[in-house]
N, C-alpha and C positions, 0 to 999 in steps of 0.2 A: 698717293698712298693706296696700296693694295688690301683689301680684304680677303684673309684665311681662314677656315675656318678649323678647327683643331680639335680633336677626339682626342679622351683617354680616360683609365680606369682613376677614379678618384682616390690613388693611392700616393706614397711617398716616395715614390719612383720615379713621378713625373715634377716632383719640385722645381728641376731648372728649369722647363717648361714654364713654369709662375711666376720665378725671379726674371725670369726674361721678358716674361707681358709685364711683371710691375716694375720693373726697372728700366724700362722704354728702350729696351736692346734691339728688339722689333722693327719700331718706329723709326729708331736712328736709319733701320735699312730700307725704309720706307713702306713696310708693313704691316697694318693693322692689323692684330693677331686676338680671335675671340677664342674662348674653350670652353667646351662641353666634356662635362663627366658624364661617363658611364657604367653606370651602376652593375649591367649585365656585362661587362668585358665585352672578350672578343667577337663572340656571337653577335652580340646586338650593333655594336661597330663595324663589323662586316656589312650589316643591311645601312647601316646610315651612310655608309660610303659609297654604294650601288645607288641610294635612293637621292644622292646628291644634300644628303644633311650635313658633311662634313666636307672638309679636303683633303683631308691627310690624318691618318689616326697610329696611335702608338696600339699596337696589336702585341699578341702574342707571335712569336715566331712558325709554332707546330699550327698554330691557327691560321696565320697567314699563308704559309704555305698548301694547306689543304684546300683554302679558298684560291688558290692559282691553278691549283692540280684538278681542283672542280669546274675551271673554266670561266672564275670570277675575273674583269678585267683588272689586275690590281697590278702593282709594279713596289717592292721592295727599294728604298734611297738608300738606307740602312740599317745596321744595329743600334740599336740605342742602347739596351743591355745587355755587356754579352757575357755577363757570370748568371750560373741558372738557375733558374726557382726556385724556390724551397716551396712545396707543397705541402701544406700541412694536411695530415688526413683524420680530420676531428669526426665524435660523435656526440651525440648530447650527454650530458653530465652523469644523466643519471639512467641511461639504459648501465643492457647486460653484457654490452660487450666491451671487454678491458684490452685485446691483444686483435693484432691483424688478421690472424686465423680466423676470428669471429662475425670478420666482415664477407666474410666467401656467402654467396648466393644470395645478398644482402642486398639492397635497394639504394643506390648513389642517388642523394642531390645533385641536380648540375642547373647552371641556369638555362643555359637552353643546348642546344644540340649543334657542334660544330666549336661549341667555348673551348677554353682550356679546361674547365672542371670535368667537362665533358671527355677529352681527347687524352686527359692526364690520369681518367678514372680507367681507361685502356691499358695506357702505360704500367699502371702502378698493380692493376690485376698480372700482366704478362709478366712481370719481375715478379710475381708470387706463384708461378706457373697454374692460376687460375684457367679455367675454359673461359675464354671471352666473348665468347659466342652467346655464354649465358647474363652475361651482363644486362640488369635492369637499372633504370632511369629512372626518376622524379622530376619531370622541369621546374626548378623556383624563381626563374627572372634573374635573381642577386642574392647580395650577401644577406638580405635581410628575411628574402623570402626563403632560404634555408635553413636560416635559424626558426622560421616559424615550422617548417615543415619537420626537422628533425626535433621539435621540442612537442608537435604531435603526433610522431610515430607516423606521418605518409613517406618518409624517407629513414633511412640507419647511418649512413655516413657520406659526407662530403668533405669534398680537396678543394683548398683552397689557401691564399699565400699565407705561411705561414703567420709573418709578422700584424698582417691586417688584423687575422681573426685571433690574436693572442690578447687582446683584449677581453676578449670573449669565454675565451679560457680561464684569464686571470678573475673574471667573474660568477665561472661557475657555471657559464650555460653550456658551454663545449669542452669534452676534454679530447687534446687529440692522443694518438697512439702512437704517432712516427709522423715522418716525413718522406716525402717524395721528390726527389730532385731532376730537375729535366735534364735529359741527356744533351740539352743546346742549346743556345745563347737564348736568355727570357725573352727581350723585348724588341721587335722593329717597328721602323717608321713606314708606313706604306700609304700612296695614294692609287689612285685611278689612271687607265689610261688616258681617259677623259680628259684629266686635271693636267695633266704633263705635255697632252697635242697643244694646248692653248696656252700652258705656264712654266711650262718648263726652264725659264730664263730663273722664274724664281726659287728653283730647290734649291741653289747654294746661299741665297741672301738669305732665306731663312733658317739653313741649317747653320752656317758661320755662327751667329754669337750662339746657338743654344748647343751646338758642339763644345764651346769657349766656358762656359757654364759648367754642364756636363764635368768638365774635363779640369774644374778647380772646383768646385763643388765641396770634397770633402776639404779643402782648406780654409775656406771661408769663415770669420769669425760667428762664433759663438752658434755655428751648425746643426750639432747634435740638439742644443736645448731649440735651436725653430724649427726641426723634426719631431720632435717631441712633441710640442708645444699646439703647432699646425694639426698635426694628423692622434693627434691622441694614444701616444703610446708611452712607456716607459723608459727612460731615459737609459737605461741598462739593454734594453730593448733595442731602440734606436744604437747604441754602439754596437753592439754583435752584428746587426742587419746593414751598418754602414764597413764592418769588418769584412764580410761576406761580398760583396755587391761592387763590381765595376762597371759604367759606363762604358760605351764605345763611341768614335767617328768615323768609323770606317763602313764602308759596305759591307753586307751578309759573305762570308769568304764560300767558293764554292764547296769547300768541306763540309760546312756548316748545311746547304742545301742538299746535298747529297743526303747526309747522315738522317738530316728531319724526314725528307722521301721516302729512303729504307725502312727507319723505324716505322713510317705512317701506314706502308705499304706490308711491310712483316703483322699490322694487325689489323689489317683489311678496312681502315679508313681510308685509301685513296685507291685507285684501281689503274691508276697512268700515273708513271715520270714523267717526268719535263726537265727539258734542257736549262742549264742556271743561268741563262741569257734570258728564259724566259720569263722568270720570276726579277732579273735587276733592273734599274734605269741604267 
């Protein structure tokens, strides 16, 4: 029996990830499979992958790729989702601003530098043909330390997935104002060069069943109500976001790497291309 260790954001995105540690799908392939949530996303799973705390973590795709194009040793297996985010761009309840225009020269929550709230908060200025030069920061670690910082005025607005923080909404601490949708598949599975010189026999035992998963997921009985139920959201909720939302088992297509490169490079997050050899196993 092998031990993995397994990163990812505490969301409802990674569910077959769970059914597959708790339904012994792993095991059966002779892997013991542990997981760690992480509360900060991509950012903070970038450093645990460098510092040898994970093996393989489900990342952002625009995030993953910046950490390649910055010289991180990392290596792409796959997409794991390849329909793309919905970014939600909330503000606390009870500020003055009601419309996106109100967010211009305004202060972003992000949890730290290199996240997706981070990289998405670029995006979603340049599609409002903002100067993003002038773009100001708040670091808050996570979803909770945004909520604290936008409910005391050290930040105005933060992006983030829409469906997580809709709770948050429904209760009045956030209202968002739109959405933000990435222009490329949300989510891949990336380890180390590290992890792959010495285990590379095992990325396909362990991707097989959670591909299989993945890939019946939405037929599974009585679904919607263990999304629900699991991650605390509204059952009406849960069906739009399972409407919305495909899985993948394929590798990142080179389209897809190109496209993240251009956009990352058209807003002066990355400074060098890379060949899409360089970024696959």
């Amino acid at each position: 029996m092998t031990n993995l260790k397994i990163g990812g954001v505490p969301e409802h995105f990674n569910l077959p990830w769970h059914l597959c540690i708790e339904q012994g799908d792993f095991k059966r392939n002779q892997i013991d499979v542990s997981w760690t949530d992480f509360h900060g996303g991509t950012g903070e799973m970038s450093e645990a992958l460098k510092n040898g705390e994970v093996d393989i973590a489900v990342m952002l795709t625009e995030g993953s790729i910046k950490e390649i194009c910055d010289g991180s040793p990392f290596k792409i297996l796959q997409t794991y989702v390849k329909s793309p985010l919905m970014w939600g761009i909330h503000v606390h309840a009870h500020s003055d601003f009601h419309k996106i225009e109100d967010l211009k020269n305004q202060t972003a929550a992000i949890s730290r530098y290199g996240s997706g709230s981070h990289l998405m908060t670029y995006v979603h200025a340049h599609n409002q043909d903002w100067n993003t030069e002038h773009l100001d920061f708040e670091t808050t670690q996570n979803l909770a330390g945004a909520k604290k910082s936008l409910t005391e005025g050290t930040s105005d607005y933060f992006l983030w997935e829409h469906f997580t923080t809709k709770p948050l909404v429904d209760e009045g601490i956030f209202r968002r104002l739109g959405d933000e949708p990435t222009p490329w598949p949300c989510f891949v599975i990336v380890t180390t060069e590290g992890f792959l010189k010495h285990h590379s026999e095992l990325v396909e035992t362990l991707l097989e069943p959670l591909n299989h998963k993945s890939k019946t997921l939405k037929s599974l009985p009585n679904i919607e109500e263990n999304i629900s139920e699991r991650y605390h959201l509204k059952l009406k909720d849960v069906k739009n976001w399972l409407s919305i939302t495909e899985w993948s088992q394929q590798q990142i297509s080179k389209d897809d790497v190109i496209l993240t490169q251009k956009r990352l490079k058209d807003l002066n997050l990355i400074h060098q291309e890379k060949s899409y050899s360089e970024f696959i196993f």
